[in-house]
C-alpha positions as a Markdown table, in Angstrom:
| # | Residue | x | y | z |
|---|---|---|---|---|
| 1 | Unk | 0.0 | 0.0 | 0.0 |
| 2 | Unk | 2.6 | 2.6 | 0.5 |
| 3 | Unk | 4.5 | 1.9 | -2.6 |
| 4 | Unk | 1.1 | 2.4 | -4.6 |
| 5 | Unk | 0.7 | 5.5 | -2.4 |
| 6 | Unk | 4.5 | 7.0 | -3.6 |
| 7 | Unk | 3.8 | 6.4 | -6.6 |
| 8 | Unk | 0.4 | 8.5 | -6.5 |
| 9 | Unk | 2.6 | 11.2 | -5.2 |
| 10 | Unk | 5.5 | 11.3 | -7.5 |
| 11 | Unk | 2.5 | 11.4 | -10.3 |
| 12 | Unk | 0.5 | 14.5 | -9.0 |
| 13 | Unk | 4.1 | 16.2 | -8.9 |
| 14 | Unk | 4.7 | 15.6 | -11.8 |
| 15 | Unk | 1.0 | 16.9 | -13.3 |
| 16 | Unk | 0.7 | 20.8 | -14.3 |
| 17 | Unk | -1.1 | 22.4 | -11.6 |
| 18 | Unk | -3.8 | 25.3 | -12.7 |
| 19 | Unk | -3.6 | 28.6 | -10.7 |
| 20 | Unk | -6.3 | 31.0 | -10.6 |
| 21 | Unk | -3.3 | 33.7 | -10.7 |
| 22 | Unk | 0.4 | 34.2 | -10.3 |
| 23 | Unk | 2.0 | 36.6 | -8.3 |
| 24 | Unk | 4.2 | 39.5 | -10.2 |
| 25 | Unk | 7.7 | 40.9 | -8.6 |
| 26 | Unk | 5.9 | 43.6 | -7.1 |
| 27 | Unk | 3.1 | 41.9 | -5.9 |
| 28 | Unk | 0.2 | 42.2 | -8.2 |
| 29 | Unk | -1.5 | 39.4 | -9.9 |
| 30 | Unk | -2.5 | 38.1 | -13.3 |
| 31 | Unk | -5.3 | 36.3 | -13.4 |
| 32 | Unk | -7.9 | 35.3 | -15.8 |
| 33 | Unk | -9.3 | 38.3 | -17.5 |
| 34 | Unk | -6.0 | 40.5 | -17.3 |
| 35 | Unk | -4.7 | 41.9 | -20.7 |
| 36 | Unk | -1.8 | 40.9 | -22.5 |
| 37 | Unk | -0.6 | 44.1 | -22.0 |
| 38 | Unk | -0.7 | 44.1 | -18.3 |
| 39 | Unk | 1.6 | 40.7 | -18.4 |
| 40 | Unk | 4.2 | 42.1 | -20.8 |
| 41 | Unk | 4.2 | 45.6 | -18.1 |
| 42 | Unk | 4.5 | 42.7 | -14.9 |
| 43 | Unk | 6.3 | 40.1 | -16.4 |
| 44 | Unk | 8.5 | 41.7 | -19.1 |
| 45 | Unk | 8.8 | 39.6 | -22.4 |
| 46 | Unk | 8.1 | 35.4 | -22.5 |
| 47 | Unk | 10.9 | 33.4 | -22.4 |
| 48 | Unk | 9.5 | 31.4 | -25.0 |
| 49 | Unk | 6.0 | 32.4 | -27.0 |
| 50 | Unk | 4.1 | 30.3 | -29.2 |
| 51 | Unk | 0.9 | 31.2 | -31.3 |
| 52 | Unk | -1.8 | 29.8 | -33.5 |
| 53 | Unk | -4.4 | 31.7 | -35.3 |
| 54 | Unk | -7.4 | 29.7 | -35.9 |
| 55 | Unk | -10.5 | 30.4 | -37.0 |
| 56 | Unk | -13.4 | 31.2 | -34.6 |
| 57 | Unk | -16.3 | 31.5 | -36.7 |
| 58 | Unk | -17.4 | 30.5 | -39.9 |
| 59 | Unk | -20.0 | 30.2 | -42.3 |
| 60 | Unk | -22.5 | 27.6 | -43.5 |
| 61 | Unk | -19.8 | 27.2 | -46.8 |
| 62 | Unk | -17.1 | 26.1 | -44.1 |
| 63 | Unk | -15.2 | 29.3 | -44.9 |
| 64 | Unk | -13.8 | 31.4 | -41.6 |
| 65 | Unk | -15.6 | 34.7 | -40.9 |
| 66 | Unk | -13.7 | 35.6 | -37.6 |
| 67 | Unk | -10.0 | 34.3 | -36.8 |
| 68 | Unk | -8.5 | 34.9 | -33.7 |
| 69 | Unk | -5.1 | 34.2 | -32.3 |
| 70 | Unk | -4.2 | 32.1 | -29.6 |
| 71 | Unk | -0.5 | 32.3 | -27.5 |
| 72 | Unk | 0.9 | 30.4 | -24.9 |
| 73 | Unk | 3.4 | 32.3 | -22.8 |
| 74 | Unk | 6.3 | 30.9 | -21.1 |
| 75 | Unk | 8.1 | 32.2 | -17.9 |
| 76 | Unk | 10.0 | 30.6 | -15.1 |
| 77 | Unk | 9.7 | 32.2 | -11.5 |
| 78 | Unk | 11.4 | 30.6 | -8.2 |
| 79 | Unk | 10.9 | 26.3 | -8.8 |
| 80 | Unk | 8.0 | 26.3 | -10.9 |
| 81 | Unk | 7.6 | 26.6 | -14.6 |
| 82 | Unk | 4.5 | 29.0 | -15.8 |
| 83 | Unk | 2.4 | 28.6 | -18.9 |
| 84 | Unk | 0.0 | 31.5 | -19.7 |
| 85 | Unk | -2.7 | 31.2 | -22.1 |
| 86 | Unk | -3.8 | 34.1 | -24.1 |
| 87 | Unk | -6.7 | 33.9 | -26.6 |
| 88 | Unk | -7.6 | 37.2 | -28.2 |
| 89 | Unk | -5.1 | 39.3 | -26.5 |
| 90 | Unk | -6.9 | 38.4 | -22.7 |
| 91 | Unk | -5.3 | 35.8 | -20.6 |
| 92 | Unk | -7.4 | 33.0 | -20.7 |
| 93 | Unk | -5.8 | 30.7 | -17.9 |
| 94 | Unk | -2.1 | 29.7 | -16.1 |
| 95 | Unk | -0.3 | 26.2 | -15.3 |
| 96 | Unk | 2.8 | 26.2 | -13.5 |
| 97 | Unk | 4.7 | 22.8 | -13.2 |
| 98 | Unk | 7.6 | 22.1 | -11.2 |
| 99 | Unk | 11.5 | 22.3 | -11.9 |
């Protein structure tokens, strides 16, 4: 029973946790909602950014009437790794893993 139990625990350590909001240097927060802008101001530039546009609407045809873009933003603070998910230039959610 207590191997099976390690072994739970080394897997939920190892799963990407979701945060409701990550704490800047100076204290603030980003949270769901908050601006791209407002993370670039806190957080200064991604270590690593990636991006999709994909289409959001379309018509009856099948052909895309809205496209929107959709990033994923990488940063590292203290032991955990941070993934922020932007869709439309407004954060949509974070994930933080450890080191």
């Amino acid at each position: 029973m207590k191997k099976v139990m390690a072994a739970v625990g080394l897997l939920l350590l190892a799963m990407p946790a979701f945060a409701t909001f990550l704490y800047t240097p100076d204290g603030n927060r980003i949270r769901r909602g908050d601006s791209s802008s407002k993370v670039l101001v806190k957080l200064g530039a991604p270590l690593q950014r990636t991006y999709a546009d994909v289409c959001e609407k379309s018509n009856r045809e099948g052909n895309c009437i809205r496209w929107i873009t959709i990033e994923k933003w990488f940063y590292v603070q203290g032991e955990l790794y941070w993934t922020i998910r932007i869709r439309g230039g407004v954060v949509q959610d974070t994930e933080w893993t450890r080191r």
